[in-house]
ROVEXLO-873874 format. One record per residue (C-alpha): x, y, z. Coordinates in steps of 0.5 Angstrom, whole numbers, padded with zeros to 4 digits, always signed. Example, Ala and Ser with C-alpha at 12.3 -4.5 7.8 and 13.67 -1.06 7.14 Angstrom:
# residues 2
+0025-0009+0016/+0027-0002+0014/
END
This chain:
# residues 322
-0325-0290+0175/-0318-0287+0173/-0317-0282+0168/-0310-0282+0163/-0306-0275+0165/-0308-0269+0160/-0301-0268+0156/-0298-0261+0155/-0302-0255+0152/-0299-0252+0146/-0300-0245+0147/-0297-0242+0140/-0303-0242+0136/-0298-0239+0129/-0295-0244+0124/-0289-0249+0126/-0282-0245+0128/-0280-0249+0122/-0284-0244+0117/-0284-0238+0123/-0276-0237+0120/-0278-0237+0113/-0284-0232+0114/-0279-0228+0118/-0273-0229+0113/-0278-0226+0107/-0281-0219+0111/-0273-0218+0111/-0272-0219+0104/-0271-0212+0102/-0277-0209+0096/-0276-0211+0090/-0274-0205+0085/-0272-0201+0091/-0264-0201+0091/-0258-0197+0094/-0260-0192+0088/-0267-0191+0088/-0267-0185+0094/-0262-0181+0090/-0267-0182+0084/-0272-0179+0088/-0267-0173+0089/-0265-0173+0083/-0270-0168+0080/-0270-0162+0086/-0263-0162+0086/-0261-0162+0078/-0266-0155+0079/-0262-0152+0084/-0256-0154+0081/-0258-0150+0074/-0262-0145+0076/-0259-0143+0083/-0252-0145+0084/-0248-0145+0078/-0252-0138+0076/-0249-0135+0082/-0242-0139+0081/-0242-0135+0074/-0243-0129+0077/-0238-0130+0083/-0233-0132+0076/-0236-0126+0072/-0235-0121+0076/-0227-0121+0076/-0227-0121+0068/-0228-0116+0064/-0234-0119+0060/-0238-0115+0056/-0242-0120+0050/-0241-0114+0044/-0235-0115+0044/-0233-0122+0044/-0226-0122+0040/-0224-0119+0046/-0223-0125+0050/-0225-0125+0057/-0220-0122+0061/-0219-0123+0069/-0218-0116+0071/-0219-0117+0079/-0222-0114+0083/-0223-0107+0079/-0231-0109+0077/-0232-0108+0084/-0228-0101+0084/-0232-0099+0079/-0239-0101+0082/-0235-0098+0090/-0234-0092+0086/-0240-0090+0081/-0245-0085+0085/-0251-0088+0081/-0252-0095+0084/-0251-0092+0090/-0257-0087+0089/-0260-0093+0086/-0259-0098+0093/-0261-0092+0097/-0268-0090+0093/-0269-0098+0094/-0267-0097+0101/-0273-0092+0101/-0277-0096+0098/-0277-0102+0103/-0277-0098+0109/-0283-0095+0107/-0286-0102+0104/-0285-0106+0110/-0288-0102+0117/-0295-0102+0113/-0294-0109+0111/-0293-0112+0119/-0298-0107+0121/-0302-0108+0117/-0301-0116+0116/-0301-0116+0125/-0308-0113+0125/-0311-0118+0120/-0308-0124+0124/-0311-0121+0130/-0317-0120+0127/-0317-0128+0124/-0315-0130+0131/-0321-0128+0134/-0325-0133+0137/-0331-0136+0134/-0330-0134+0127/-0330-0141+0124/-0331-0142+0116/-0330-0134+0115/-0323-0136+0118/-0322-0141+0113/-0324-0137+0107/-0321-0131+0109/-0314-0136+0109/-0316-0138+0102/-0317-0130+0100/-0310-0128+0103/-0307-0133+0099/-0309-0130+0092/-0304-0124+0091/-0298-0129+0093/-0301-0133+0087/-0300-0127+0083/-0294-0127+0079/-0289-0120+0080/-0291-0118+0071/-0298-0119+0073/-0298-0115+0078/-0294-0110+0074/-0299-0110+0069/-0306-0109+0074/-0301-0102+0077/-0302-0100+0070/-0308-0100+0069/-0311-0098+0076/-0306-0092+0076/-0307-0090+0069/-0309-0082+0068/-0314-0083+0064/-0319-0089+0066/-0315-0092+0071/-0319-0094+0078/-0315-0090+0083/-0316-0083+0079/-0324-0086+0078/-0324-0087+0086/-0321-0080+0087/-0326-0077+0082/-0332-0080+0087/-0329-0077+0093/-0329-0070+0090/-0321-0070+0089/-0318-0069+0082/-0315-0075+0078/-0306-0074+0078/-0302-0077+0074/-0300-0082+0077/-0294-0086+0073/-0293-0079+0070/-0290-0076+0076/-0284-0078+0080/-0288-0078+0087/-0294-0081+0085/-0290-0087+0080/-0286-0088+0086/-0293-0089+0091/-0297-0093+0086/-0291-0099+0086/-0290-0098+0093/-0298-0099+0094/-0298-0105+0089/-0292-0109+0093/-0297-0107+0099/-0303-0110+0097/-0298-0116+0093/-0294-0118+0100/-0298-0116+0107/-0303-0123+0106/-0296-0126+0107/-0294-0122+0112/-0301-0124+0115/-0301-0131+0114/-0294-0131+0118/-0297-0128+0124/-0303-0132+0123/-0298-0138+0124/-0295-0134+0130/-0300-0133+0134/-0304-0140+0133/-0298-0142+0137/-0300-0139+0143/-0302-0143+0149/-0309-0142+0151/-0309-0142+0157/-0303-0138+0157/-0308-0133+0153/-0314-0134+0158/-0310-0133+0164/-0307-0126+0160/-0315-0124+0159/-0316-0125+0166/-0311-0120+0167/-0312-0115+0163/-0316-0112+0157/-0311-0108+0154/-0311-0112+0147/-0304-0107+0146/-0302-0110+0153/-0303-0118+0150/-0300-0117+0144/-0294-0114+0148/-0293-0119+0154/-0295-0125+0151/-0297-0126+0143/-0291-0122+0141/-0285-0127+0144/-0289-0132+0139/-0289-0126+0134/-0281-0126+0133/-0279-0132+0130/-0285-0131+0124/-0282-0123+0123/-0275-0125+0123/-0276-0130+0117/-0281-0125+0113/-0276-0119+0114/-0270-0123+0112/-0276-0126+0105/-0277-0119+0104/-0271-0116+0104/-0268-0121+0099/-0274-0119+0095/-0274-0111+0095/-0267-0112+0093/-0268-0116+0087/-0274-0113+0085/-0275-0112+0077/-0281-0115+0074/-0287-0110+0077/-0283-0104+0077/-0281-0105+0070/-0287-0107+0067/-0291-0101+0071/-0285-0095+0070/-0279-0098+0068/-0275-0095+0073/-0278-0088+0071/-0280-0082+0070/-0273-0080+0070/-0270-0085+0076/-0277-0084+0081/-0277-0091+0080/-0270-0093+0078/-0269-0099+0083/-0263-0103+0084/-0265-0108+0080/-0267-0104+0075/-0261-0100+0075/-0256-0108+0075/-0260-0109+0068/-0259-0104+0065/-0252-0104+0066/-0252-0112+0064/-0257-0112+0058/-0257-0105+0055/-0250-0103+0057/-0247-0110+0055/-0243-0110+0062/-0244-0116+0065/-0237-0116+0069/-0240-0109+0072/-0246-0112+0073/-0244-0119+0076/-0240-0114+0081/-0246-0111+0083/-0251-0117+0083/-0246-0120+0087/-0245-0114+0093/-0253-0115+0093/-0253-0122+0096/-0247-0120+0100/-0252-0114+0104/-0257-0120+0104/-0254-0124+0108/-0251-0118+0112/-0258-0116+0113/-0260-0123+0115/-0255-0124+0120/-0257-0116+0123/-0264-0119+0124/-0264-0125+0127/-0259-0123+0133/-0263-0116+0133/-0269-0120+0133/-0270-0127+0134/-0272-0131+0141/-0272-0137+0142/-0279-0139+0146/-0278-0143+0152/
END
Protein backbone atom coordinates (compact mmCIF):
# COMPACT_ATOMS: atom_id res chain seq x y z
CA UNK A 1 0.00 0.00 0.00
CA UNK A 2 1.43 3.23 -1.01
CA UNK A 3 1.06 6.60 0.26
CA UNK A 4 1.24 10.11 -1.90
CA UNK A 5 4.34 12.24 -0.59
CA UNK A 6 3.25 14.85 2.28
CA UNK A 7 4.00 18.22 0.56
CA UNK A 8 5.90 21.20 2.32
CA UNK A 9 5.20 22.43 5.73
CA UNK A 10 4.39 25.72 6.16
CA UNK A 11 6.29 27.18 9.00
CA UNK A 12 4.89 30.93 9.16
CA UNK A 13 2.09 30.54 11.15
CA UNK A 14 1.32 35.22 10.94
CA UNK A 15 -0.79 36.49 8.07
CA UNK A 16 0.44 36.42 4.20
CA UNK A 17 3.42 38.59 3.46
CA UNK A 18 1.10 40.36 1.26
CA UNK A 19 -0.77 41.65 4.56
CA UNK A 20 2.62 41.44 6.67
CA UNK A 21 3.69 44.70 4.55
CA UNK A 22 0.84 46.55 5.34
CA UNK A 23 0.88 46.14 9.16
CA UNK A 24 4.51 47.10 8.98
CA UNK A 25 3.90 50.04 6.93
CA UNK A 26 0.99 51.14 9.39
CA UNK A 27 3.48 50.50 13.12
CA UNK A 28 5.70 53.15 10.98
CA UNK A 29 3.21 55.70 10.22
CA UNK A 30 3.89 58.14 12.51
CA UNK A 31 1.27 59.35 15.77
CA UNK A 32 -1.38 61.12 14.83
CA UNK A 33 -1.05 64.65 16.67
CA UNK A 34 2.42 64.00 17.04
CA UNK A 35 4.54 66.53 14.66
CA UNK A 36 7.93 68.10 14.17
CA UNK A 37 6.66 70.79 16.57
CA UNK A 38 5.03 68.85 19.44
CA UNK A 39 8.48 68.30 21.51
CA UNK A 40 9.02 72.02 21.28
CA UNK A 41 5.41 72.52 22.96
CA UNK A 42 6.57 70.40 25.53
CA UNK A 43 9.48 72.72 26.28
CA UNK A 44 7.76 75.58 25.43
CA UNK A 45 6.37 76.58 29.02
CA UNK A 46 9.90 75.67 31.16
CA UNK A 47 11.69 77.62 28.79
CA UNK A 48 9.40 80.78 28.33
CA UNK A 49 9.89 80.79 32.62
CA UNK A 50 13.46 80.71 32.43
CA UNK A 51 13.55 83.50 29.75
CA UNK A 52 11.35 86.01 31.85
CA UNK A 53 12.40 85.20 35.43
CA UNK A 54 16.05 84.46 34.85
CA UNK A 55 17.42 85.60 31.59
CA UNK A 56 16.25 88.75 30.74
CA UNK A 57 16.46 89.76 34.41
CA UNK A 58 19.98 89.24 34.62
CA UNK A 59 20.38 90.78 30.97
CA UNK A 60 18.48 94.09 32.54
CA UNK A 61 20.83 94.26 35.11
CA UNK A 62 23.89 93.26 33.00
CA UNK A 63 22.57 96.47 30.62
CA UNK A 64 21.44 98.70 33.84
CA UNK A 65 24.45 98.68 35.36
CA UNK A 66 26.24 100.86 32.79
CA UNK A 67 23.56 103.68 32.68
CA UNK A 68 22.72 106.04 35.35
CA UNK A 69 19.26 104.55 36.07
CA UNK A 70 17.67 106.33 38.90
CA UNK A 71 13.47 105.81 38.49
CA UNK A 72 12.70 109.27 40.30
CA UNK A 73 14.12 111.04 37.99
CA UNK A 74 12.84 109.81 34.55
CA UNK A 75 13.07 113.37 32.64
CA UNK A 76 16.64 112.79 32.97
CA UNK A 77 16.85 109.93 30.57
CA UNK A 78 18.91 107.09 31.12
CA UNK A 79 22.50 107.71 29.98
CA UNK A 80 25.46 105.28 29.68
CA UNK A 81 27.98 106.16 31.96
CA UNK A 82 30.32 103.22 31.69
CA UNK A 83 31.89 101.72 33.92
CA UNK A 84 31.68 104.47 36.73
CA UNK A 85 28.52 102.59 38.55
CA UNK A 86 31.09 99.71 39.16
CA UNK A 87 33.73 102.60 40.62
CA UNK A 88 31.23 103.70 42.65
CA UNK A 89 30.15 100.49 44.34
CA UNK A 90 34.64 99.42 44.20
CA UNK A 91 34.99 102.64 46.05
CA UNK A 92 32.04 102.70 48.72
CA UNK A 93 33.45 101.43 52.28
CA UNK A 94 29.70 100.14 53.24
CA UNK A 95 29.20 97.28 50.51
CA UNK A 96 32.48 96.28 51.52
CA UNK A 97 31.26 95.86 55.34
CA UNK A 98 28.33 94.55 54.34
CA UNK A 99 29.98 91.77 51.91
CA UNK A 100 32.07 91.10 54.88
CA UNK A 101 29.52 90.87 57.50
CA UNK A 102 27.73 88.42 54.70
CA UNK A 103 31.33 86.64 54.69
CA UNK A 104 30.90 86.11 58.59
CA UNK A 105 27.71 85.08 58.64
CA UNK A 106 28.47 82.22 56.00
CA UNK A 107 31.49 81.04 57.48
CA UNK A 108 29.86 80.79 60.74
CA UNK A 109 26.47 79.00 59.07
CA UNK A 110 27.92 76.36 57.12
CA UNK A 111 30.48 74.41 59.17
CA UNK A 112 27.28 73.72 61.57
CA UNK A 113 25.05 72.85 58.81
CA UNK A 114 27.91 70.12 57.36
CA UNK A 115 28.75 68.98 60.77
CA UNK A 116 25.76 68.51 61.76
CA UNK A 117 24.04 67.50 58.36
CA UNK A 118 27.10 64.39 58.21
CA UNK A 119 26.18 63.12 61.59
CA UNK A 120 22.28 62.94 61.09
CA UNK A 121 22.98 61.13 57.77
CA UNK A 122 25.30 58.81 59.42
CA UNK A 123 22.84 58.28 62.04
CA UNK A 124 20.24 57.51 59.16
CA UNK A 125 22.81 55.34 57.49
CA UNK A 126 22.93 53.05 60.31
CA UNK A 127 21.77 49.52 59.49
CA UNK A 128 18.41 48.60 60.48
CA UNK A 129 16.46 51.38 61.06
CA UNK A 130 13.70 50.61 58.41
CA UNK A 131 10.47 52.89 58.67
CA UNK A 132 11.92 55.54 60.93
CA UNK A 133 14.43 55.91 58.15
CA UNK A 134 11.84 56.86 55.93
CA UNK A 135 10.01 59.05 58.22
CA UNK A 136 12.79 61.07 59.37
CA UNK A 137 13.48 61.87 55.28
CA UNK A 138 10.02 63.10 55.13
CA UNK A 139 10.79 65.32 58.63
CA UNK A 140 13.93 66.64 57.17
CA UNK A 141 12.16 67.88 54.08
CA UNK A 142 9.82 70.38 56.09
CA UNK A 143 12.05 73.00 56.71
CA UNK A 144 13.13 73.14 52.86
CA UNK A 145 9.50 73.47 52.30
CA UNK A 146 9.52 76.33 54.47
CA UNK A 147 9.50 79.75 52.45
CA UNK A 148 12.46 82.33 53.44
CA UNK A 149 9.28 85.21 54.97
CA UNK A 150 7.81 82.27 57.00
CA UNK A 151 10.71 81.40 58.47
CA UNK A 152 11.44 85.10 59.14
CA UNK A 153 8.16 85.24 60.63
CA UNK A 154 8.67 82.09 63.10
CA UNK A 155 12.54 83.74 64.20
CA UNK A 156 10.15 86.62 65.33
CA UNK A 157 8.34 84.91 67.35
CA UNK A 158 10.68 82.56 68.92
CA UNK A 159 13.04 85.34 69.74
CA UNK A 160 10.64 87.74 70.78
CA UNK A 161 11.81 89.52 74.25
CA UNK A 162 8.70 89.26 75.91
CA UNK A 163 6.84 85.81 75.14
CA UNK A 164 9.33 84.34 72.72
CA UNK A 165 10.31 80.59 73.37
CA UNK A 166 14.13 80.83 73.54
CA UNK A 167 13.93 83.81 76.45
CA UNK A 168 11.06 80.96 77.86
CA UNK A 169 13.63 77.99 77.63
CA UNK A 170 16.38 80.09 79.20
CA UNK A 171 14.12 81.16 81.82
CA UNK A 172 13.54 77.36 82.55
CA UNK A 173 17.35 76.37 82.85
CA UNK A 174 17.83 79.58 85.31
CA UNK A 175 19.38 82.05 82.74
CA UNK A 176 17.99 85.32 82.11
CA UNK A 177 16.05 86.19 78.99
CA UNK A 178 17.94 88.67 76.41
CA UNK A 179 16.96 90.90 74.22
CA UNK A 180 17.61 89.03 71.17
CA UNK A 181 16.49 91.15 67.88
CA UNK A 182 17.22 94.35 70.46
CA UNK A 183 21.14 93.66 70.48
CA UNK A 184 23.69 93.42 67.83
CA UNK A 185 25.02 89.79 68.75
CA UNK A 186 21.89 88.30 69.59
CA UNK A 187 20.20 89.69 66.32
CA UNK A 188 23.02 88.38 64.42
CA UNK A 189 22.84 84.80 66.43
CA UNK A 190 19.10 84.49 66.09
CA UNK A 191 19.20 84.90 61.98
CA UNK A 192 21.90 82.64 61.95
CA UNK A 193 20.29 80.02 64.14
CA UNK A 194 17.32 80.24 61.96
CA UNK A 195 18.91 79.63 58.34
CA UNK A 196 20.71 76.54 60.62
CA UNK A 197 17.72 74.94 61.39
CA UNK A 198 16.03 75.81 57.71
CA UNK A 199 19.31 74.51 55.64
CA UNK A 200 21.09 71.62 57.81
CA UNK A 201 18.17 68.89 56.58
CA UNK A 202 19.31 69.62 53.11
CA UNK A 203 22.74 69.44 53.65
CA UNK A 204 21.63 65.82 55.61
CA UNK A 205 19.60 64.80 52.67
CA UNK A 206 22.59 65.32 50.59
CA UNK A 207 25.02 63.45 52.67
CA UNK A 208 22.28 60.70 52.99
CA UNK A 209 22.63 60.46 49.23
CA UNK A 210 26.17 60.25 49.58
CA UNK A 211 26.45 57.69 51.50
CA UNK A 212 24.08 55.28 50.00
CA UNK A 213 26.53 55.20 47.22
CA UNK A 214 28.68 53.59 49.14
CA UNK A 215 29.19 49.73 48.17
CA UNK A 216 28.46 47.27 50.84
CA UNK A 217 30.84 45.27 50.73
CA UNK A 218 33.55 47.86 50.61
CA UNK A 219 32.04 49.00 53.90
CA UNK A 220 31.94 45.65 55.28
CA UNK A 221 35.39 44.64 54.57
CA UNK A 222 36.18 48.52 56.29
CA UNK A 223 34.46 47.33 59.56
CA UNK A 224 36.24 44.30 59.59
CA UNK A 225 39.16 46.45 59.47
CA UNK A 226 38.72 48.83 62.13
CA UNK A 227 36.11 50.28 64.61
CA UNK A 228 37.03 53.59 64.25
CA UNK A 229 33.78 55.29 62.97
CA UNK A 230 36.30 58.57 62.24
CA UNK A 231 38.41 56.24 60.42
CA UNK A 232 35.53 54.91 58.28
CA UNK A 233 34.35 58.35 57.49
CA UNK A 234 37.85 59.40 56.68
CA UNK A 235 39.06 56.40 54.07
CA UNK A 236 36.17 55.24 52.92
CA UNK A 237 32.78 57.33 53.04
CA UNK A 238 34.31 60.53 52.36
CA UNK A 239 35.35 60.10 48.58
CA UNK A 240 31.61 59.43 48.29
CA UNK A 241 30.90 62.65 50.42
CA UNK A 242 32.91 65.49 47.97
CA UNK A 243 30.72 65.41 45.15
CA UNK A 244 27.35 66.06 47.40
CA UNK A 245 29.60 68.97 49.71
CA UNK A 246 30.90 70.41 46.33
CA UNK A 247 27.21 70.87 45.13
CA UNK A 248 25.82 72.03 48.40
CA UNK A 249 28.57 74.65 48.97
CA UNK A 250 28.23 76.09 45.75
CA UNK A 251 23.97 76.01 46.66
CA UNK A 252 24.78 77.80 49.68
CA UNK A 253 27.16 80.32 48.78
CA UNK A 254 24.56 81.76 45.98
CA UNK A 255 21.97 81.56 48.65
CA UNK A 256 23.74 83.40 51.83
CA UNK A 257 24.80 86.15 49.12
CA UNK A 258 21.19 86.69 47.92
CA UNK A 259 19.74 86.20 51.21
CA UNK A 260 16.89 89.09 51.63
CA UNK A 261 13.40 87.68 52.96
CA UNK A 262 14.26 86.30 56.43
CA UNK A 263 16.63 88.61 57.54
CA UNK A 264 14.37 91.33 56.40
CA UNK A 265 11.28 90.26 58.05
CA UNK A 266 13.35 89.20 61.38
CA UNK A 267 15.50 92.74 61.52
CA UNK A 268 15.64 94.55 58.43
CA UNK A 269 19.21 94.70 58.41
CA UNK A 270 19.46 95.89 62.16
CA UNK A 271 19.97 96.93 64.97
CA UNK A 272 22.00 99.53 63.22
CA UNK A 273 24.23 97.25 60.52
CA UNK A 274 24.22 94.06 63.04
CA UNK A 275 22.18 92.29 60.44
CA UNK A 276 22.90 94.53 57.53
CA UNK A 277 23.70 91.98 54.83
CA UNK A 278 24.66 92.40 51.21
CA UNK A 279 21.51 91.72 50.09
CA UNK A 280 19.88 94.15 52.42
CA UNK A 281 22.25 96.63 51.70
CA UNK A 282 21.77 95.95 47.42
CA UNK A 283 17.80 96.87 48.16
CA UNK A 284 18.12 99.73 50.12
CA UNK A 285 20.36 101.28 47.55
CA UNK A 286 17.67 100.09 44.82
CA UNK A 287 14.38 100.65 46.42
CA UNK A 288 14.90 103.18 49.06
CA UNK A 289 17.88 105.26 47.36
CA UNK A 290 16.22 104.77 43.59
CA UNK A 291 19.77 104.00 42.30
CA UNK A 292 19.24 100.97 40.64
CA UNK A 293 22.29 101.64 37.97
CA UNK A 294 24.47 101.16 41.59
CA UNK A 295 22.39 98.68 42.29
CA UNK A 296 22.83 96.45 39.15
CA UNK A 297 26.43 97.01 39.61
CA UNK A 298 26.53 95.66 42.96
CA UNK A 299 24.06 92.54 41.84
CA UNK A 300 26.09 91.94 39.02
CA UNK A 301 29.72 91.74 40.99
CA UNK A 302 27.67 89.22 43.31
CA UNK A 303 27.00 86.75 40.52
CA UNK A 304 30.63 87.30 39.31
CA UNK A 305 31.93 86.09 43.13
CA UNK A 306 29.57 83.27 42.80
CA UNK A 307 30.80 81.92 39.94
CA UNK A 308 34.40 82.66 41.24
CA UNK A 309 33.44 80.54 44.31
CA UNK A 310 31.98 77.74 42.46
CA UNK A 311 35.14 77.28 40.23
CA UNK A 312 37.43 77.61 43.70
CA UNK A 313 35.11 74.55 45.08
CA UNK A 314 35.12 72.18 42.49
CA UNK A 315 38.83 72.32 41.78
CA UNK A 316 39.42 72.56 45.69
CA UNK A 317 37.13 69.81 46.44
CA UNK A 318 35.61 67.66 43.86
CA UNK A 319 36.89 64.05 43.02
CA UNK A 320 35.74 61.95 40.70
CA UNK A 321 34.92 58.34 42.10
CA UNK A 322 36.59 55.31 40.22
Amino acid sequence: MTTEAAGPVRTDVGPPREDRSVADAVDRRPNRGYGRWTPFWFLAPAVFTLLAIGIYPTIFAAVTSFRQYNITRPRDGFPFVGLENYFTVLSDDTFWATLGLTGRFFLTVIPIQVALGIGIALLLHTPGLGVLRALARVTLVVPLATTYAVVGLIGRLIFNRDFGVANQALDFIGIGGLDWLGSPAGAFAAIAMMDIWQWTPFCALIFLAGLSMVPTEIEEAARLETRSKFMMLRHVQLPYLLPGLTAMLILRSADVLKLFDMVFVMTRGGPGAATDLVSVYIQRVGFRVFDLGVASAQAILLLVLTILLARLYIRLLYREIE
